[in-house]
C-alpha positions as CSV (number, residue, x, y, z in Angstrom):
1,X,117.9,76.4,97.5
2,X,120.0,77.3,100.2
3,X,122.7,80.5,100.1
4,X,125.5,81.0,102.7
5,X,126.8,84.2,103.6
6,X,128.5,85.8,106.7
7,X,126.7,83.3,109.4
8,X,123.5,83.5,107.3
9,X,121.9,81.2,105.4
10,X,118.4,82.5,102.9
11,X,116.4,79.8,102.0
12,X,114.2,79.2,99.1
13,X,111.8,76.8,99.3
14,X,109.8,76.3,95.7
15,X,108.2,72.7,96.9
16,X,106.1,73.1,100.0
17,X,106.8,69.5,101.0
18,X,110.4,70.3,101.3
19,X,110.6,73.4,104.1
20,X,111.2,71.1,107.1
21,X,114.4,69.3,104.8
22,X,116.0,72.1,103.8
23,X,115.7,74.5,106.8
24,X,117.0,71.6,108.9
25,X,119.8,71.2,106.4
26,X,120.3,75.2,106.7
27,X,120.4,74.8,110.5
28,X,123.1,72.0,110.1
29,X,125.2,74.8,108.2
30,X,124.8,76.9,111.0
31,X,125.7,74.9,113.8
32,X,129.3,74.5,111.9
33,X,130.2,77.3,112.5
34,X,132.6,77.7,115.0
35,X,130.3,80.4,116.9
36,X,130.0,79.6,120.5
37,X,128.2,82.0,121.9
38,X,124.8,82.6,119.8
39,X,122.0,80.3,118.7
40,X,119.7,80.6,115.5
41,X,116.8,82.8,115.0
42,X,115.1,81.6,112.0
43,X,113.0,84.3,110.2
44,X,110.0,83.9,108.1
45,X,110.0,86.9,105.2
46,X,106.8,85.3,103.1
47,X,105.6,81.6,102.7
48,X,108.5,79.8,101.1
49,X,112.0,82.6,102.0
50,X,113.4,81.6,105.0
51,X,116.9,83.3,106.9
52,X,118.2,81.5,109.6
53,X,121.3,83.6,111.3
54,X,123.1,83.4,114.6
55,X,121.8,85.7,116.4
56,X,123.4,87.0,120.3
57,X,119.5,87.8,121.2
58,X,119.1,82.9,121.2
59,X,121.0,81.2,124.0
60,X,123.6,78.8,122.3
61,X,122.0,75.7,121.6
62,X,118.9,77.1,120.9
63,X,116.9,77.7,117.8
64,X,114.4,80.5,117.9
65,X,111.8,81.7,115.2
66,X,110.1,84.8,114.3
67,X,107.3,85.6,111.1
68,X,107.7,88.9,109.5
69,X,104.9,88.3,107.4
């Protein structure tokens, strides 16, 4: 399940098999946003919830990631 808000999408991911799918879809979202100066720092709350936001701290084009937990 995927959930847009303010150049941030959450992620939900309730079939293992699908995380690469729908965070690639997420980042897709993203990169439609007409943002030109950030790139995406994709955050890992628990297995399965995902946030990928544009973030100032990624050089545009990039695509960072970070686990919380």
């Amino acid at each position: 399940m995927l959930c847009l808000a303010n150049e941030q999408v959450d992620v939900m991911v309730s079939e293992p098999g699908r995380v690469n799918e729908l965070l690639d879809e997420a980042e897709a979202v993203l990169r439609q946003t007409p943002q030109r100066f950030a790139g995406i720092l994709v955050t890992r709350h628990e297995p399965g919830r995902y946030t990928l936001a544009l973030s100032d701290a990624v050089p545009f084009g990039e695509t960072r990631e970070q686990i919380l937990s």
